[in-house]
C-alpha positions in Angstrom: 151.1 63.6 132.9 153.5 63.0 136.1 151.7 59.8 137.0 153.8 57.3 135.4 156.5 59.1 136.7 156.0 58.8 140.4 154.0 55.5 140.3 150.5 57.0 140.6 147.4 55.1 139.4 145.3 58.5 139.4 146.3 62.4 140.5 146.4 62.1 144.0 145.6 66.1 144.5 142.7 66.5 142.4 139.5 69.2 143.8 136.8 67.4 143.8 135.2 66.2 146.9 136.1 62.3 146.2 134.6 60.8 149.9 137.6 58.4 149.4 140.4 60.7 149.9 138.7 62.3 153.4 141.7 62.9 155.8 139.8 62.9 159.2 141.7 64.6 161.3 140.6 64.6 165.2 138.3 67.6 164.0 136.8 65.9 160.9 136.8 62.4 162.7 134.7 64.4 165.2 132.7 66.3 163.1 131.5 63.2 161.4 130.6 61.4 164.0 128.4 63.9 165.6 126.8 64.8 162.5 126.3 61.0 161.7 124.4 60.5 164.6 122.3 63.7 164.6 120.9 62.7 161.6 120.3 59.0 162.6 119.0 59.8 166.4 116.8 62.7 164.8 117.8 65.8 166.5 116.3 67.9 164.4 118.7 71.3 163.6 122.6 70.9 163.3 125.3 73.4 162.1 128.9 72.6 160.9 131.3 75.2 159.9 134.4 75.9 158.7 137.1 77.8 156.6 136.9 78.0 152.8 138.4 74.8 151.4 138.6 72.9 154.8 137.0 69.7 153.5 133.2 70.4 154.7 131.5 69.6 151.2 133.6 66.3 151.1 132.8 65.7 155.0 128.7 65.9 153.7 129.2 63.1 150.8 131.5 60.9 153.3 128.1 61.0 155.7 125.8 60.6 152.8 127.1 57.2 152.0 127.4 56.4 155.8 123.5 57.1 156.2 120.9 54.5 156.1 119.9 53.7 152.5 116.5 54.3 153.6 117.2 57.2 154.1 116.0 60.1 152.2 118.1 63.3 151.4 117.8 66.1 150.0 121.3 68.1 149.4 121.1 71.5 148.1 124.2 73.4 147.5 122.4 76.9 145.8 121.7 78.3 148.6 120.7 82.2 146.9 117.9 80.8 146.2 114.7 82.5 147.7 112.6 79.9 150.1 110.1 79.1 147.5 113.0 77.8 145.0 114.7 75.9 148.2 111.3 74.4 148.6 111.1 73.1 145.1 114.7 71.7 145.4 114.0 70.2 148.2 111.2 68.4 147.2 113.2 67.3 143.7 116.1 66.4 146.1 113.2 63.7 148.0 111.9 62.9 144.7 108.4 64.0 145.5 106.7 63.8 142.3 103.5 65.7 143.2 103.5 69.6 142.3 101.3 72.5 143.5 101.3 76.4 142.4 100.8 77.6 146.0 103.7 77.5 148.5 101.1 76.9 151.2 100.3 73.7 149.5 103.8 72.7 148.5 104.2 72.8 152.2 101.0 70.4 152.5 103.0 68.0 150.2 106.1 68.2 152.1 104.3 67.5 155.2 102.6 64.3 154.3 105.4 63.0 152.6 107.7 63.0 155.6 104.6 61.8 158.0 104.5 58.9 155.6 108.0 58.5 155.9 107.7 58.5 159.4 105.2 56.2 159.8 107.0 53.5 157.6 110.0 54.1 160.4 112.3 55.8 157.7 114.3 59.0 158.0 114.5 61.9 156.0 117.3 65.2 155.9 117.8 67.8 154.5 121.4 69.2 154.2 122.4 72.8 153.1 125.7 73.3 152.0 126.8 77.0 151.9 124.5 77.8 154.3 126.6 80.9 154.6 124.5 82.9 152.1 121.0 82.3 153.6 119.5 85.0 154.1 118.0 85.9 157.5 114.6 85.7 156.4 115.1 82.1 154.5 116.5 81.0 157.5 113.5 82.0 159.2 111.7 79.7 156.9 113.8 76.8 156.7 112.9 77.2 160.5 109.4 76.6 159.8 110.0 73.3 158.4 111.3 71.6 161.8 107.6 72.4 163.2 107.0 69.4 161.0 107.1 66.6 164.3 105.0 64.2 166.3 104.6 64.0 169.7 107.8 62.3 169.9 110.2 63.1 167.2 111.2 65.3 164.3 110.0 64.6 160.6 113.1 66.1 159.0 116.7 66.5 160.2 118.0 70.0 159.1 122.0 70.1 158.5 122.9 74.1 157.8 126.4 73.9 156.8 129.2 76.9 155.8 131.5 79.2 156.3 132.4 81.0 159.8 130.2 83.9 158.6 127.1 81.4 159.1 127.7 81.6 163.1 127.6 85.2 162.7 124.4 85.0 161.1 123.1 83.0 163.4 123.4 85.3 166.3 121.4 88.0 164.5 118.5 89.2 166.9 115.5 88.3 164.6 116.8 84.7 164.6 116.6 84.1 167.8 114.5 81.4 167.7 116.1 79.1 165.2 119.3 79.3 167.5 116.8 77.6 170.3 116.8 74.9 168.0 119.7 74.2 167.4 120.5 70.6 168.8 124.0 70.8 167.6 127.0 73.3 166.9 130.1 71.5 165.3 133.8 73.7 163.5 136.3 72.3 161.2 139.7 73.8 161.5 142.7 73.6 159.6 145.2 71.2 159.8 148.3 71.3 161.8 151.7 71.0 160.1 151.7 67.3 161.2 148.0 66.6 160.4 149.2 68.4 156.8 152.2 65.6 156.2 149.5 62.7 157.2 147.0 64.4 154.7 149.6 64.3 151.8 150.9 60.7 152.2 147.1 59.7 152.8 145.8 61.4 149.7 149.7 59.6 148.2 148.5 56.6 149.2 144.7 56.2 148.2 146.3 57.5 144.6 148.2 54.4 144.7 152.0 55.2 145.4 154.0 53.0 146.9 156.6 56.0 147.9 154.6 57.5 150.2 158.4 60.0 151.3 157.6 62.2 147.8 157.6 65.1 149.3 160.7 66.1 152.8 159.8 66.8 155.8 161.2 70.1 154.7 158.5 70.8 151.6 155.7 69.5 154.0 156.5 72.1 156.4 156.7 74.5 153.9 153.5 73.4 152.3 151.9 73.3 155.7 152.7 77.2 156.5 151.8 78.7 152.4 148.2 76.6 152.8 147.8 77.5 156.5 146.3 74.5 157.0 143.7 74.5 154.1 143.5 71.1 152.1 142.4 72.9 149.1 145.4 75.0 149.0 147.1 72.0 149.7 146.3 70.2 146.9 146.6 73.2 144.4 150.0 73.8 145.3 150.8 70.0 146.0 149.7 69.4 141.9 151.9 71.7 140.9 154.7 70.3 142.9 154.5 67.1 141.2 154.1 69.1 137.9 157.7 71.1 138.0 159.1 68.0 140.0 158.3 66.2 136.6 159.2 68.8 134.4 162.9 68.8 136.1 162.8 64.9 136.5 163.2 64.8 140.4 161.7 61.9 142.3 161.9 64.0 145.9 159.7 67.3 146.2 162.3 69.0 148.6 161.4 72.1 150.0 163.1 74.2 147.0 160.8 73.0 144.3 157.9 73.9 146.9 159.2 77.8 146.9 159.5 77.6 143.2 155.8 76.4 143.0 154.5 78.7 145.5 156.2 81.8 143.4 154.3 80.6 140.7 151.2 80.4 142.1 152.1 83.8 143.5 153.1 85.3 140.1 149.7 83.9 138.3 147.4 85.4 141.5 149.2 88.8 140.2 148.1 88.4 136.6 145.0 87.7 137.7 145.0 90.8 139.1 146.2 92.5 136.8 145.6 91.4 133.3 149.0 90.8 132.4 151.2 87.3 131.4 151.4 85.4 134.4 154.6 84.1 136.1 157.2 85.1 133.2 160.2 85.1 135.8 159.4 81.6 137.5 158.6 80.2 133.9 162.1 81.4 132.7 163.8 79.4 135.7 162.2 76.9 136.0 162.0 74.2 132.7 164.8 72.5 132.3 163.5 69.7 129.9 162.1 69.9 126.8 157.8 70.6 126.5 158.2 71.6 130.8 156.7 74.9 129.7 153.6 73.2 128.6 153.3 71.0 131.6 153.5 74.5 133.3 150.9 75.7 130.9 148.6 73.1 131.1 148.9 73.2 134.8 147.9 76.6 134.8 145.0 76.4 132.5 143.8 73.4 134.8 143.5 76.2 137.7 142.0 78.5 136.2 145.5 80.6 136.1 145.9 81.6 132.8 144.2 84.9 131.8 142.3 84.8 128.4 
């Protein structure tokens, strides 16, 4: 809807985890590397995590497409799944055709599937994304399956990835021996206020804008401190920027238009909340042309805002 507008070939704040708009930052840059070469140099278990909507599930595509196309993965992102249905995704994920009613012999399969793999030099990992809600006793499990080695290497690189609350999992007595194993310990953090200006004009400029100065100084700053950092609350609140900055025909997001979107944000988190017609007060102020109010609308409908 604003694209035309600002020059845009595509919606430069969109949520999905698009591998071409990663922003690596010294900690992402980081982060990738290490896990990069965990999974090539086979060193068995690794663990990344980080804050809700820090970038972690677009860090794991960027490093799928970096791997070895030889390489076989299996990404799983239910992870309240009990071990047996893990197992069975994990073997879909590899594309292991053969099936067997026992777990013991699912386990068989798995087994000589990687030692093929193995054999004809090729690697094979697993990622878990959301690792986070493992339980301790699947953990326990997924354990198990880095027993699966020769005499010089591991069979299947294991990358457990989630929130902070996975560290705190981690250190739970009874998994005590999966920490022993872990070859690697990596965190995302959020971005500073200058890392958050380099994320907008980079996500600005892989959009295709050729004004990469949209949004002050001023708005960035203010965008930096709302979003503490986050991308994803960066990119909610920098789409609907762009939305009333359209809506009142301004070609600079100044740090004004940032408050009004913020309060908006704020007023529809409240009728959330409470069932009631969200954001009344910023709607009233804010359109200035004619249809604005459904740009707003549609906007908030597109986030999940609107309560039906």
């Amino acid at each position: 809807m604003y694209l035309k507008f600002y020059g845009l070939d595509e919606k430069p704040f969109s949520e999905t985890p698009d591998p071409r708009y990663l922003f690596l930052s010294p900690p992402h840059r980081e982060a990738l590397a290490q896990l990069q070469y965990c999974a090539e140099e086979r060193k068995g278990f690794v663990v990344l995590t980080g804050e809700i909507g820090t970038g972690k599930t677009t860090l794991l595509n960027t490093l799928y497409r970096r791997l070895d196309p030889k390489t076989a993965v299996a990404f799983i992102v239910n992870s309240r799944l009990p071990f047996d249905g893990l197992l069975d995704c994990i073997l879909d994920g590899l594309g292991v055709a053969k099936r067997e009613d026992s777990l013991a012999r699912r386990l068989i399969v798995l087994q000589t599937f990687l030692t093929e793999r193995e054999r004809a030099g090729q690697n094979t990992v697993l990622i878990i994304d959301e690792a986070q809600s493992l339980s301790p006793m699947t953990l326990e499990q997924i354990r198990l399956l880095s027993n699966f080695e020769t005499t010089r290497r591991k069979l299947l690189q294991i990358l457990l990835v989630g929130q902070p609350e996975l560290e705190a999992k981690l250190n739970l007595p009874q998994l005590r021996q999966l920490r022993q194993r872990l070859g690697l310990r990596c965190r995302i953090r959020p971005l500073t206020v200058t890392e958050a200006g380099q994320y907008i004009r980079s996500r600005l400029r892989v959009a295709g804008s050729r004004d990469l100065g949209v949004f002050t100084e001023a708005a960035v700053a203010r965008m930096a401190s709302y979003s503490r950092g986050v991308p994803r609350v960066l990119n909610i609140l920098g789409d609907h920027c762009l939305l009333f900055g359209y809506a009142e025909q301004r070609r600079r997001v100044e740090r004004g238009l940032v408050e009004q979107a913020i309060e908006y944000l704020e007023a529809s988190a409240r009728a959330r909340r409470g069932w009631t017609i969200p954001g009344l007060g910023a709607l009233r102020r804010l359109p200035r042309l004619v249809g604005s109010a459904v740009v707003l609308a549609g906007a908030a409908v597109s986030h999940g805002l609107v309560v039906r």
